[in-house]
N, C-alpha and C positions, 0 to 999 in steps of 0.2 A: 349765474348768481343763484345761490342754492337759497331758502326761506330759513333756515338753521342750519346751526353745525355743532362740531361737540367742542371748540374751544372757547373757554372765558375767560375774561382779563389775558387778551394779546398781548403784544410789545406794547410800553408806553412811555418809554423816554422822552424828558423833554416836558416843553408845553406846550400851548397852544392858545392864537387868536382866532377870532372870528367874526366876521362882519356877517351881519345876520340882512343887506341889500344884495350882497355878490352871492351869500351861502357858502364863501371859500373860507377853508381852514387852514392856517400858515400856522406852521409849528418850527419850536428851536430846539433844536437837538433832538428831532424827531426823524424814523426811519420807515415813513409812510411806503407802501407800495414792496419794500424789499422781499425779494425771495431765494427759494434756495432754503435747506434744511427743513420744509415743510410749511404749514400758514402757520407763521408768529407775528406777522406783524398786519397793519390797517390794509386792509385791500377793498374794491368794489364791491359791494353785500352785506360787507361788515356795519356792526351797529357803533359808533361813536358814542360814551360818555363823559359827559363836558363836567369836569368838575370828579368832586368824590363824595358819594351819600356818607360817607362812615366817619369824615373828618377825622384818621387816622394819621394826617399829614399834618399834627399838630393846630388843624383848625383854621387853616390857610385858605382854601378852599371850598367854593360853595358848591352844590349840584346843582348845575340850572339847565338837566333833560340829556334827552338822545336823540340820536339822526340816524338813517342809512346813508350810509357813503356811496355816490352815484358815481362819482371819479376821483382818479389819482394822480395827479399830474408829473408830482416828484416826489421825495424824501421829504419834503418840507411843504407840502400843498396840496390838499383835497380837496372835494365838494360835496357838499350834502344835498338831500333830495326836497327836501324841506326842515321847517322851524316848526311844525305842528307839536312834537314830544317836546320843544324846548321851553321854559319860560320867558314871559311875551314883555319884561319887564325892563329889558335890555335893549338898547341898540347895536352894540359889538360885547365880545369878553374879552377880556385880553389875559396873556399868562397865568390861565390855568392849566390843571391837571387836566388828566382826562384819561378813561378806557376804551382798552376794543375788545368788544365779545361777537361771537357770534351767531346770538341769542335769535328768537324768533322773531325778523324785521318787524310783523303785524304790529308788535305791542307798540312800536314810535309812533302809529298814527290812533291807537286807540285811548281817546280822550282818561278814563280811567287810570293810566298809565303814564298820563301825562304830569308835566311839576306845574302848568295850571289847576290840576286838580289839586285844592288842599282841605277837601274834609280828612283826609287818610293820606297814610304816608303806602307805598304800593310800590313796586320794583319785580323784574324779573330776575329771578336767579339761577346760575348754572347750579346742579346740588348733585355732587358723586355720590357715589356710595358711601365715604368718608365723612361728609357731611351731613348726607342723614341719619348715618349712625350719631354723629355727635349730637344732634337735636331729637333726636329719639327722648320719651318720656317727656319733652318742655313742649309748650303751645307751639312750637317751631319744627314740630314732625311733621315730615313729609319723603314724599315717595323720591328717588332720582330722575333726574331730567331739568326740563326746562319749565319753572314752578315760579307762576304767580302769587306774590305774597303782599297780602293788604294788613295792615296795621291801624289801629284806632281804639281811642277810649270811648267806651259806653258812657251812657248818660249815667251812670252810677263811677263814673273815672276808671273802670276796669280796662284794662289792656284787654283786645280782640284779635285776633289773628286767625283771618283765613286765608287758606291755600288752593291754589286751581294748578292742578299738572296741563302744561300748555302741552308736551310733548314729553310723554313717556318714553326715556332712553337710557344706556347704561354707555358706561365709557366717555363720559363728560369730563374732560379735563380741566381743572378749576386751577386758581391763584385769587381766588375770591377778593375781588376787590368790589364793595363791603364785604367781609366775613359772613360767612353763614354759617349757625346761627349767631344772631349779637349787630345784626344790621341796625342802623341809625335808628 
């Protein structure tokens, strides 16, 4: 189980429940574990996000955090390692969306990163080359890799946006789910 990798937004067919007493992920029309062709799809390591920040699915969808995925049982049933990235507001979700990246696990357990956290909106992002060229010249420039991004109004209402490169790399394969730049 490697700490990163360079793909983001895996396979995400489908939805997904979760009981947040077992930590088990049951998903419909999900292709957890499969291989073959390379990693596209949920495996051990990988980070799970439950939900979608960007509400590009017409708004269906809430984001309530991420997980390491600790097992895979089948196509349709994982487990997470804990609920610490997740919001503590719930007892299960049931048929949501959800992504697989996989981003730097550290950030699911560090509070800051968390959807308990809500002075600031904050997400890790995968960011190619392609993407930082597009944010080039807007508060949303930043180097490639794997780049923490905190968002927030100042006590004067101004939008803020800082960047922390977690992991400086090139060859980061993206399908940005949220978009970069133009996240939630």
């Amino acid at each position: 189980m490697a700490l990163w990798g360079n793909n983001d937004n895996l396979g995400n067919a489908g939805t997904i429940t979760f009981d947040y007493t077992t930590l088990v992920v049951t998903g419909t029309g999900t292709t957890f574990g499969v291989t073959g062709g390379g990693h596209t799809e949920a495996q051990v390591g990988d980070v799970i996000h439950f939900g979608h920040r960007d509400a590009s699915d017409g708004g269906i969808s809430t984001y309530f955090g991420s997980a390491v995925i600790v097992g895979v049982a089948s196509t349709s049933q994982l487990t997470i390692g804990s609920t610490s990235g997740l919001t503590n507001s719930f007892t299960s979700i049931a048929a949501t969306t959800y992504t697989i990246s996989q981003c730097p696990i550290s950030f699911t357990q560090d509070p800051a990163y968390s959807e308990r956290n809500t002075n600031s909106d904050t997400f890790v992002y995968g960011i190619s080359t392609t993407g930082s060229q597009t944010a080039s010249g807007t508060a949303f420039e930043s180097g490639v890799g794997w780049v923490g991004i905190t968002t927030y109004n100042d006590q004067h209402g101004t939008l803020r946006v800082k960047k922390e490169i977690l992991v400086a790399m090139s060859g980061i394969q993206t399908g940005n789910r949220p978009a970069f730049p133009g996240q939630k």
